[in-house]
mmCIF file of the C-alpha atoms, coordinates in Angstrom:
data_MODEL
# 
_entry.id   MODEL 
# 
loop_
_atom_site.group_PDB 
_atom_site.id 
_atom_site.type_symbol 
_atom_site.label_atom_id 
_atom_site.label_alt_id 
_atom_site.label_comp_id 
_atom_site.label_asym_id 
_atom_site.label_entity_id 
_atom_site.label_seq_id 
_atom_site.pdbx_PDB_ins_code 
_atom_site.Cartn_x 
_atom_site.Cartn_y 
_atom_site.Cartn_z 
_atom_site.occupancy 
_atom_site.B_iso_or_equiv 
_atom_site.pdbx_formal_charge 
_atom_site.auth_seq_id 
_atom_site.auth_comp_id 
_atom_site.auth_asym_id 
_atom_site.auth_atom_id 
_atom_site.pdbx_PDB_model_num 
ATOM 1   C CA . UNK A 1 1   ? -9.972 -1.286  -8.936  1.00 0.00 ? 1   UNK A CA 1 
ATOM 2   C CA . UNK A 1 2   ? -7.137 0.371   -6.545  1.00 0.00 ? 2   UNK A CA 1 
ATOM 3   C CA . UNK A 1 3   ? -4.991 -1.524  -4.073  1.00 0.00 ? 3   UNK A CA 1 
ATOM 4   C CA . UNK A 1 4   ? -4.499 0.252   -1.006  1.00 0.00 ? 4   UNK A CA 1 
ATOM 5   C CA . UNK A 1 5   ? -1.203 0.181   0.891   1.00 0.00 ? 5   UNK A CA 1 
ATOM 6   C CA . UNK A 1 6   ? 0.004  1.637   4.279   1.00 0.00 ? 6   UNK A CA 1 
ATOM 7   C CA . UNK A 1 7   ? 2.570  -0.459  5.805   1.00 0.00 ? 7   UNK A CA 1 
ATOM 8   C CA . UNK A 1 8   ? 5.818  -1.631  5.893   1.00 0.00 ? 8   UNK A CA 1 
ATOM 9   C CA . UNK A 1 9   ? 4.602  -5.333  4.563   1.00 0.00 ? 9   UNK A CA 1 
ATOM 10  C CA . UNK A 1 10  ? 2.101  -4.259  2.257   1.00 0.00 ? 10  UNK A CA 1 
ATOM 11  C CA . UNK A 1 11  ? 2.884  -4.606  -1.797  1.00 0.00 ? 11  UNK A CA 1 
ATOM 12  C CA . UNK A 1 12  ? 2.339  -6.192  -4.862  1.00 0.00 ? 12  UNK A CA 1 
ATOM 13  C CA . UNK A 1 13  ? 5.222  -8.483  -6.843  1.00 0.00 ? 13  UNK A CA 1 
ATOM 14  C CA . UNK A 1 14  ? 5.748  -9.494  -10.499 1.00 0.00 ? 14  UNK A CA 1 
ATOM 15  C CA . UNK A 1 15  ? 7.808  -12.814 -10.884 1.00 0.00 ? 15  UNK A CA 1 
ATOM 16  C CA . UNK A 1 16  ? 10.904 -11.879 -12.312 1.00 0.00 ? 16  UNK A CA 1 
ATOM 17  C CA . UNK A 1 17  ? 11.199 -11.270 -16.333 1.00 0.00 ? 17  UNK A CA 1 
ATOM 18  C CA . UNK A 1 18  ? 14.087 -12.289 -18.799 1.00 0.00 ? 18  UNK A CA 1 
ATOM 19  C CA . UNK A 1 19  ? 14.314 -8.706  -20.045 1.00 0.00 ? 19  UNK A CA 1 
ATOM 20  C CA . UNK A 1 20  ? 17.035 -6.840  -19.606 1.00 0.00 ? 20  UNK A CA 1 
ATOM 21  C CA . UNK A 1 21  ? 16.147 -3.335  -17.395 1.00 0.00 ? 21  UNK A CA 1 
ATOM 22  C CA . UNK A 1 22  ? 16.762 -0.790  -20.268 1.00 0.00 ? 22  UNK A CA 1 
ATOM 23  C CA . UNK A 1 23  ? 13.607 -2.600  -22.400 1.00 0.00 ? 23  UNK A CA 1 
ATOM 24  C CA . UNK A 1 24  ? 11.108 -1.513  -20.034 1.00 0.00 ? 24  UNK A CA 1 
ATOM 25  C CA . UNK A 1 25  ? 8.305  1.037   -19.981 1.00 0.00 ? 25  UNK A CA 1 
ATOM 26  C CA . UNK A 1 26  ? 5.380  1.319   -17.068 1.00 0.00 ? 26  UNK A CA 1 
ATOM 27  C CA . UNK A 1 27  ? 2.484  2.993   -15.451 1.00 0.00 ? 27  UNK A CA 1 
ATOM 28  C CA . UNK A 1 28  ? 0.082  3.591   -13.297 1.00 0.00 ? 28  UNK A CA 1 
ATOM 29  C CA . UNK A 1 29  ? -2.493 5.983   -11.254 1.00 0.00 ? 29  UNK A CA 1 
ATOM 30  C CA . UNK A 1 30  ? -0.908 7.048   -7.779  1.00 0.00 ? 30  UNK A CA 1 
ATOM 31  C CA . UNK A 1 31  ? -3.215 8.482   -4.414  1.00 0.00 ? 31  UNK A CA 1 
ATOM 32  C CA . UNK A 1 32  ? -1.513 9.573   -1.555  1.00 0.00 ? 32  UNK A CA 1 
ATOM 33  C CA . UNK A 1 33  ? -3.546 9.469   1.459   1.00 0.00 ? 33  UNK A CA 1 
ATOM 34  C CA . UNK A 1 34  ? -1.530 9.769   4.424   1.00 0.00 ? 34  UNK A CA 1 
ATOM 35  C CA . UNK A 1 35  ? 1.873  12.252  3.733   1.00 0.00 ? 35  UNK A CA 1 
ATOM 36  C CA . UNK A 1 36  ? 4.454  10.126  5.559   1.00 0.00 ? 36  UNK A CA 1 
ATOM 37  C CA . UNK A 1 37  ? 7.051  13.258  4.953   1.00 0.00 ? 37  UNK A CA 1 
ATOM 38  C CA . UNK A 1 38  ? 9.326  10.875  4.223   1.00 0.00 ? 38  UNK A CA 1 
ATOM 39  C CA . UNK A 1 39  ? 10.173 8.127   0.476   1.00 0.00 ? 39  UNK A CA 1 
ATOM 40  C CA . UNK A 1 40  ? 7.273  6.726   -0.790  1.00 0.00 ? 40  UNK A CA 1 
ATOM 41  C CA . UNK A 1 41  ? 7.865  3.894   -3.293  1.00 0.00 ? 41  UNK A CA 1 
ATOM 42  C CA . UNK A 1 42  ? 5.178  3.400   -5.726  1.00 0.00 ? 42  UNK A CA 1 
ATOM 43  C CA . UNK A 1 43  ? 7.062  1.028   -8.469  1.00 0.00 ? 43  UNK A CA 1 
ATOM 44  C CA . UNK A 1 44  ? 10.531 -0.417  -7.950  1.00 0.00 ? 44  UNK A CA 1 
ATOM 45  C CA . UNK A 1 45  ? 12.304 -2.368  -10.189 1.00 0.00 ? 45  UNK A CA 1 
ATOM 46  C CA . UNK A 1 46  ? 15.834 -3.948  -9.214  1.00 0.00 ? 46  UNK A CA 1 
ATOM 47  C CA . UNK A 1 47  ? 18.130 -6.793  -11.721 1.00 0.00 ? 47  UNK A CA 1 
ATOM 48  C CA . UNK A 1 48  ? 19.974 -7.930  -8.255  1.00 0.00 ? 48  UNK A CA 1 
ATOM 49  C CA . UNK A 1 49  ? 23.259 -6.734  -9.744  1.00 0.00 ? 49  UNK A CA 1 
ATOM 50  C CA . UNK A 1 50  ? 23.340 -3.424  -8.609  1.00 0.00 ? 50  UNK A CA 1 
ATOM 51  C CA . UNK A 1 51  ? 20.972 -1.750  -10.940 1.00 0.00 ? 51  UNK A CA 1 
ATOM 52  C CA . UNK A 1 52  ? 17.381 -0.465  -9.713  1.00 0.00 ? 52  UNK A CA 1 
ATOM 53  C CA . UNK A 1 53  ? 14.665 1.876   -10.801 1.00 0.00 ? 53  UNK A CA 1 
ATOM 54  C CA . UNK A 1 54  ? 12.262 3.638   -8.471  1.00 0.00 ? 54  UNK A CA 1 
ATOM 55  C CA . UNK A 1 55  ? 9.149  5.882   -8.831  1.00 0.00 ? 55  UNK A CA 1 
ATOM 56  C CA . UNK A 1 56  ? 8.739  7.386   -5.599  1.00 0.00 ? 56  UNK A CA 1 
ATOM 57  C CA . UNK A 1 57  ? 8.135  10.587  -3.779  1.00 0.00 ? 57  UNK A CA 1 
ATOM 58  C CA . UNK A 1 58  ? 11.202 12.420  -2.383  1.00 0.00 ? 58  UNK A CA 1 
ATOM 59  C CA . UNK A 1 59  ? 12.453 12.638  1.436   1.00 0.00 ? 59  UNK A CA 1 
ATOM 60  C CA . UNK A 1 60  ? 9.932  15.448  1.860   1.00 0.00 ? 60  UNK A CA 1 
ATOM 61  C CA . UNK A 1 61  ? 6.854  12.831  0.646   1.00 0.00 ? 61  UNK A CA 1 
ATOM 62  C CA . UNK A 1 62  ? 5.269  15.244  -1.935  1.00 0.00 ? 62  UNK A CA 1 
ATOM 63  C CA . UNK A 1 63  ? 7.237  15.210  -5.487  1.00 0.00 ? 63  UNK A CA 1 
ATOM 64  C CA . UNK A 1 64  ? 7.184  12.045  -7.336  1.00 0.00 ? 64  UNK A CA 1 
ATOM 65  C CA . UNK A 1 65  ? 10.540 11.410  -8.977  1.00 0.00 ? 65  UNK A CA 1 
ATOM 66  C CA . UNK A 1 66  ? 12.540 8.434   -10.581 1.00 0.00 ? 66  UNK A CA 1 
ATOM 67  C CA . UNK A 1 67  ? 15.571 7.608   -9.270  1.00 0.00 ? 67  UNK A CA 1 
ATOM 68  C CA . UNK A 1 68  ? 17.543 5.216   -11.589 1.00 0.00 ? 68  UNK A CA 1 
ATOM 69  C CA . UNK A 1 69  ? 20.627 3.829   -10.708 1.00 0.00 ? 69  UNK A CA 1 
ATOM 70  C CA . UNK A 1 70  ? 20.609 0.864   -13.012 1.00 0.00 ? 70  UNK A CA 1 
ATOM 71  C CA . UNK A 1 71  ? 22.852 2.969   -15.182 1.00 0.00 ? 71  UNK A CA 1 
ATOM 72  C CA . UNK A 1 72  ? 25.567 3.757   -12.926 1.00 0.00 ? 72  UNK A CA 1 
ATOM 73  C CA . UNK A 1 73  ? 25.462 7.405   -12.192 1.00 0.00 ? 73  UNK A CA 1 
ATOM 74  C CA . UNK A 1 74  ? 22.907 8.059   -10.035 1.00 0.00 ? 74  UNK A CA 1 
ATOM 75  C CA . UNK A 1 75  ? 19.722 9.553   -12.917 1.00 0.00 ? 75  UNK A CA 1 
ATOM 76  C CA . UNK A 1 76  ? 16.584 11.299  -11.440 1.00 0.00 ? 76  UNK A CA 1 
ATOM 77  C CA . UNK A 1 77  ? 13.854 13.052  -13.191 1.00 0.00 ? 77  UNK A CA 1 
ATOM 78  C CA . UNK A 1 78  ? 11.700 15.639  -10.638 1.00 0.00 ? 78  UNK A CA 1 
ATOM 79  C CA . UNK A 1 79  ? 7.816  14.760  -11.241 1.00 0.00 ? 79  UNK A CA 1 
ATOM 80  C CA . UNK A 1 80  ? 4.686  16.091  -10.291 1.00 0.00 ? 80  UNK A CA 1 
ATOM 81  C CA . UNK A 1 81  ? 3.654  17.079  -6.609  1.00 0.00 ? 81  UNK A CA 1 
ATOM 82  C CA . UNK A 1 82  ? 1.333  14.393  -5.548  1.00 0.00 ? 82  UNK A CA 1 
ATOM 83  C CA . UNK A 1 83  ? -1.621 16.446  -3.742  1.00 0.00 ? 83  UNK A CA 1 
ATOM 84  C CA . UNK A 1 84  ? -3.294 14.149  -0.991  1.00 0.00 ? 84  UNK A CA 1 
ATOM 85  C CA . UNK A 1 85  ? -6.447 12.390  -2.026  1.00 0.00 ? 85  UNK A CA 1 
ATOM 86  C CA . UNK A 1 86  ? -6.378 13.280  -5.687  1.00 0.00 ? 86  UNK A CA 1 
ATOM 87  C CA . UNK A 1 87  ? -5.353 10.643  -8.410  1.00 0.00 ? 87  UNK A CA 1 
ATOM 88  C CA . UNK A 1 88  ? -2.099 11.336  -10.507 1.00 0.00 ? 88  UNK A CA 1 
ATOM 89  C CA . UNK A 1 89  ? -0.991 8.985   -13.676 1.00 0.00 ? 89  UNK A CA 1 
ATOM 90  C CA . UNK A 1 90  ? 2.453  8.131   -13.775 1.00 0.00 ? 90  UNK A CA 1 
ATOM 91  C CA . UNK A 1 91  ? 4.423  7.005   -16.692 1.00 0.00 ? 91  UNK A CA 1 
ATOM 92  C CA . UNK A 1 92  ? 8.129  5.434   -17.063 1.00 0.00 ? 92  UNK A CA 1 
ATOM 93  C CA . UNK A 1 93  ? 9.933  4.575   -20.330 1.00 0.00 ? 93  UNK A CA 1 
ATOM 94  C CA . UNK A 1 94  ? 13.123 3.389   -20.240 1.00 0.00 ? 94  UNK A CA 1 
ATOM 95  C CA . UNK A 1 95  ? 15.808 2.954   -23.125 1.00 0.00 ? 95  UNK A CA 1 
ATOM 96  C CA . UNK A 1 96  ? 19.893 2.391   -23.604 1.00 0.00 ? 96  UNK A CA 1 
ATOM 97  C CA . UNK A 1 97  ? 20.216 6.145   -23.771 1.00 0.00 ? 97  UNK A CA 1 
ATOM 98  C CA . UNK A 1 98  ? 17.396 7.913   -22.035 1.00 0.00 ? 98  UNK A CA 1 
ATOM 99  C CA . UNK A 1 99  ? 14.694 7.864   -19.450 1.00 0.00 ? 99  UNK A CA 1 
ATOM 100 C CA . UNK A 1 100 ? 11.765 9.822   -19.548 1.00 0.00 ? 100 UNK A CA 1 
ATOM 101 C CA . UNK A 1 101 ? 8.836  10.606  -17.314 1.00 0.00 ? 101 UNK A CA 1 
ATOM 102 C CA . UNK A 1 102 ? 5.405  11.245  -17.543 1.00 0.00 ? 102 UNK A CA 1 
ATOM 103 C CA . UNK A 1 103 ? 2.634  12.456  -15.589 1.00 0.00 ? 103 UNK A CA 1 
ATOM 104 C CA . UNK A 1 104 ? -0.949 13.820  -15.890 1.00 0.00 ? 104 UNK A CA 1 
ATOM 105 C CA . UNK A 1 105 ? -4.308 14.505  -13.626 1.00 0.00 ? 105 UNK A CA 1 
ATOM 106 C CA . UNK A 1 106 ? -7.615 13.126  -13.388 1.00 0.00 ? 106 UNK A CA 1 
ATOM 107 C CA . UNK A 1 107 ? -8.775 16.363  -15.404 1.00 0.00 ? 107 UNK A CA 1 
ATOM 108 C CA . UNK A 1 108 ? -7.108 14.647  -18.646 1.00 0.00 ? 108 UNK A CA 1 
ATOM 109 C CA . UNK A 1 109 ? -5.392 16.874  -20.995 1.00 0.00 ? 109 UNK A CA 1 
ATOM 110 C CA . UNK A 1 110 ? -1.802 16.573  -22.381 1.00 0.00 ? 110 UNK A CA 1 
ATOM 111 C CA . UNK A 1 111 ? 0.850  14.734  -20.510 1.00 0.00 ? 111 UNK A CA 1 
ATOM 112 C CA . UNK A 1 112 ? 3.866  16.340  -18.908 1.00 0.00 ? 112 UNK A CA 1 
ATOM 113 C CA . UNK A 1 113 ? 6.897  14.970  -19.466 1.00 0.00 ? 113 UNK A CA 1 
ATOM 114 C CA . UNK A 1 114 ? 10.699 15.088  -18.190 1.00 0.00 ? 114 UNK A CA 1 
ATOM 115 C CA . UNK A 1 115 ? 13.459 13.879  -20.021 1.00 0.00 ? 115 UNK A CA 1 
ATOM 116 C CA . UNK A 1 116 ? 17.365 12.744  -19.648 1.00 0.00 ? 116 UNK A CA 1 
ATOM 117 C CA . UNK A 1 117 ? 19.711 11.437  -21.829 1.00 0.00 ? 117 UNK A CA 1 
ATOM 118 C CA . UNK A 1 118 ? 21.949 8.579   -20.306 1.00 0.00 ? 118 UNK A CA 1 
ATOM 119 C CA . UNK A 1 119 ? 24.376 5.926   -20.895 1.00 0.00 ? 119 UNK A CA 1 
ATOM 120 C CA . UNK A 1 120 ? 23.220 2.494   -19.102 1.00 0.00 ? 120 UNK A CA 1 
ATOM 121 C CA . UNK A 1 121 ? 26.278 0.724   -17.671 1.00 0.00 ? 121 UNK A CA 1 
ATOM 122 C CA . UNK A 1 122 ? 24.441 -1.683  -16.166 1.00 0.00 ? 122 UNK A CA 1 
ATOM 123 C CA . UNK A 1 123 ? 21.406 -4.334  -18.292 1.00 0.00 ? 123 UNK A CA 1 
ATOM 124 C CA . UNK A 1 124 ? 21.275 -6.876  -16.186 1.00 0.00 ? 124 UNK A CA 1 
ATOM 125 C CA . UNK A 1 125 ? 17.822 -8.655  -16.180 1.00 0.00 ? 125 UNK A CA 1 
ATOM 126 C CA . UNK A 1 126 ? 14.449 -7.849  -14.326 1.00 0.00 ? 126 UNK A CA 1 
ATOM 127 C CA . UNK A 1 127 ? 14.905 -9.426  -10.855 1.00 0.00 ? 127 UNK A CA 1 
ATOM 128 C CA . UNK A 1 128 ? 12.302 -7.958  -8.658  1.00 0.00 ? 128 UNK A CA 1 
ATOM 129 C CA . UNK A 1 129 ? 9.267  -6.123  -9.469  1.00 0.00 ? 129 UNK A CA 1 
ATOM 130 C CA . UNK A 1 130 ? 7.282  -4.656  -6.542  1.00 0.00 ? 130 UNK A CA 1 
ATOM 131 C CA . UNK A 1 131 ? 4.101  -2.173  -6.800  1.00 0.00 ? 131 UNK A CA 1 
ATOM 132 C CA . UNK A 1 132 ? 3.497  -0.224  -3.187  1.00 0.00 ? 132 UNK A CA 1 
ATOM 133 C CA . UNK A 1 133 ? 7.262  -0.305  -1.407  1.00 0.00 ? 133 UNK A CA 1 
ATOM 134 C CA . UNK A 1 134 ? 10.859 -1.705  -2.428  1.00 0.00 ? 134 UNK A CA 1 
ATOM 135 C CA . UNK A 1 135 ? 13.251 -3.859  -0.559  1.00 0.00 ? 135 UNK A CA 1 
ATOM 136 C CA . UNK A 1 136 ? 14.224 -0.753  1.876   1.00 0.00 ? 136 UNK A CA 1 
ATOM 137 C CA . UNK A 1 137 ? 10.583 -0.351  3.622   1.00 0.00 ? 137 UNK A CA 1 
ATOM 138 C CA . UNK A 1 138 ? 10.111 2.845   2.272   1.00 0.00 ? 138 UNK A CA 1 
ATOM 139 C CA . UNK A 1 139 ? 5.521  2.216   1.547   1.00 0.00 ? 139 UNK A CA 1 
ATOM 140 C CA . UNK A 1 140 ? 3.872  4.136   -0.599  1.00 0.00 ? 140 UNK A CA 1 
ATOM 141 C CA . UNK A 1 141 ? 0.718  5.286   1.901   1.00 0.00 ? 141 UNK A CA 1 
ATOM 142 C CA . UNK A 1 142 ? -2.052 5.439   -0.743  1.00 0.00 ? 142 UNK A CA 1 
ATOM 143 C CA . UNK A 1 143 ? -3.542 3.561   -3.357  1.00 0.00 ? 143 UNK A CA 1 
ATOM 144 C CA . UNK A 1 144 ? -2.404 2.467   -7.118  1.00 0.00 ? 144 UNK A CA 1 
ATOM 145 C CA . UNK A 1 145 ? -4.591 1.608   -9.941  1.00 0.00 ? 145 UNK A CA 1 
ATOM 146 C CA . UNK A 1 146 ? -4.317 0.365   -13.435 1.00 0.00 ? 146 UNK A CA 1 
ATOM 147 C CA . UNK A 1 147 ? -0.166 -0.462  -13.435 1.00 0.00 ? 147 UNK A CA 1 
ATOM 148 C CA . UNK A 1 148 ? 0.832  -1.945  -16.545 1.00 0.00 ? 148 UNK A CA 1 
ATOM 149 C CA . UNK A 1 149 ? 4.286  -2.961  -17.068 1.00 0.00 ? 149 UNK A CA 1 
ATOM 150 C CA . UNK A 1 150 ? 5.395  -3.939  -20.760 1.00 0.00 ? 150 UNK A CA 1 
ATOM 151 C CA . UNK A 1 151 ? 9.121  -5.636  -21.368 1.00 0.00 ? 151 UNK A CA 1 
ATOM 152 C CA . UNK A 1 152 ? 9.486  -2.319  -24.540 1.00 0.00 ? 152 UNK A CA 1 
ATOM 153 C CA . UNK A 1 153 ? 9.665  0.845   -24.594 1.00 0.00 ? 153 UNK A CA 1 
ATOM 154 C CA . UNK A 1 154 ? 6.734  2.521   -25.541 1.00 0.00 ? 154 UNK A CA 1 
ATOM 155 C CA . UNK A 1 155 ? 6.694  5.886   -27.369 1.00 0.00 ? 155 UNK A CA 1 
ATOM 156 C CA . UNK A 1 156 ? 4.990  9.219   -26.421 1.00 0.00 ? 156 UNK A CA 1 
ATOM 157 C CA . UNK A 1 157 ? 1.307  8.481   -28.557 1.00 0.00 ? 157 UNK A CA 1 
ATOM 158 C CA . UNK A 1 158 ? 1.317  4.680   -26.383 1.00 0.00 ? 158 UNK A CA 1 
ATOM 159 C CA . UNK A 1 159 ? 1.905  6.813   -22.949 1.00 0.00 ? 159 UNK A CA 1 
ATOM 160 C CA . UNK A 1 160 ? -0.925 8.894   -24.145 1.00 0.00 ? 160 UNK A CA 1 
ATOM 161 C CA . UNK A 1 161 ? -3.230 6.418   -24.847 1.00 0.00 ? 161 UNK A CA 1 
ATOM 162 C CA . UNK A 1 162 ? -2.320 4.792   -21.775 1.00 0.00 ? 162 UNK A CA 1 
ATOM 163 C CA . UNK A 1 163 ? -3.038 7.306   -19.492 1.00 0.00 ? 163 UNK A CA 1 
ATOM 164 C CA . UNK A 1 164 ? -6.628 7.842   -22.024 1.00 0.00 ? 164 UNK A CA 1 
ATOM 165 C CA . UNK A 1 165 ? -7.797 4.339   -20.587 1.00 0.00 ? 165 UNK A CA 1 
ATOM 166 C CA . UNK A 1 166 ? -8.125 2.130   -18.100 1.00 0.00 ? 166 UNK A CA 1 
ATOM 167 C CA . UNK A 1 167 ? -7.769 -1.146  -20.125 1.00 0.00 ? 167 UNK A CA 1 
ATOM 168 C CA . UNK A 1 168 ? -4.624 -1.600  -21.634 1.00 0.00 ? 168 UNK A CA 1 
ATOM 169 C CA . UNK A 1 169 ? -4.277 -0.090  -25.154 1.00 0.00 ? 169 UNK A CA 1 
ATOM 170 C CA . UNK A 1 170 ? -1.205 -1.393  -26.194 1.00 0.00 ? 170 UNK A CA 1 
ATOM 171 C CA . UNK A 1 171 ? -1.063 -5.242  -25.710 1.00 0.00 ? 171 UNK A CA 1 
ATOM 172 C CA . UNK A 1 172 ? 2.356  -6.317  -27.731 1.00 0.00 ? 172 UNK A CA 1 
ATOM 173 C CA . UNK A 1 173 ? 5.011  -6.853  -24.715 1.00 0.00 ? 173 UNK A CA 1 
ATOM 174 C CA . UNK A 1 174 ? 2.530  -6.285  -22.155 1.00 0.00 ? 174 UNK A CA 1 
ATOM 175 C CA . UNK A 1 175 ? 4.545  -8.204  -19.082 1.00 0.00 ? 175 UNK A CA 1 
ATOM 176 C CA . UNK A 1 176 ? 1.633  -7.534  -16.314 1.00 0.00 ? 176 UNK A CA 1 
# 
């Protein structure tokens, strides 16, 4: 089942976890319906001390990209182009030295990935966990399905058989 979002007030919240911000891997299935030309947040992570995580389209409203600042330097990864009305998975793992991303289409097939290497400066704890829009108002206008959110980081054969089902396939650490 999706949740649909299109406003400012609409999105989903995990309570806060005791795990620090570079143990954490997610995902999901993104639709955009409405291009707002503008951020789209579709998962956003923050540890209230400076340090936050989003997965979110760029100004434009098309390319979905995360931005991480919970290790300092500003770290972004360019994703896919979301294409309106048409389902796209989306994958985060996150460890003390890198961040990847991952993305693939309803059509299955291998994943794509994008990759950087990193120094985190910043570990605080989970603080706020929000599926559909962050703390700035910037709504994702579409719907998300099947986000799982585990408190480890999951290798490249878990993403893949994530994004093969739409139970969970890897249970250990699952958060939500």
């Amino acid at each position: 089942m999706a949740v649909r979002f299109d406003a400012n007030t609409d999105f989903l919240s995990l309570a806060p976890s005791a795990v620090a911000m570079a143990n954490t891997s997610l995902c999901f299935w993104a639709k955009r319906i409405v291009d707002t030309n503008n951020w789209a947040t579709a998962y956003y992570i923050s540890s209230g001390a400076g340090g936050e995580i989003f997965l979110e389209t760029d100004s434009g409203g098309d390319a979905m990209w995360s931005y991480d600042l919970a290790s300092g330097p500003e770290q972004d990864l360019t994703g896919p182009t979301l294409t309106l009305s048409t389902w796209t998975f989306i994958g985060y793992v996150r460890t003390n030295t890198s961040q990847k991303l991952y993305w693939g289409t309803e059509a299955g097939g291998a994943l794509t990935t994008a990759s950087a290497a990193f120094t985190v400066t910043n570990n605080a704890n989970i603080s706020v966990i929000r599926i559909g829009n962050d703390l700035y108002s910037e709504p994702f206008n579409g719907e998300i399905a099947y986000a799982r959110h585990w408190t480890a980081q999951l290798s490249d054969g878990d993403m893949t058989a994530e994004y093969q089902s739409a139970v969970p396939v890897r249970t250990a650490n699952l958060y939500g």
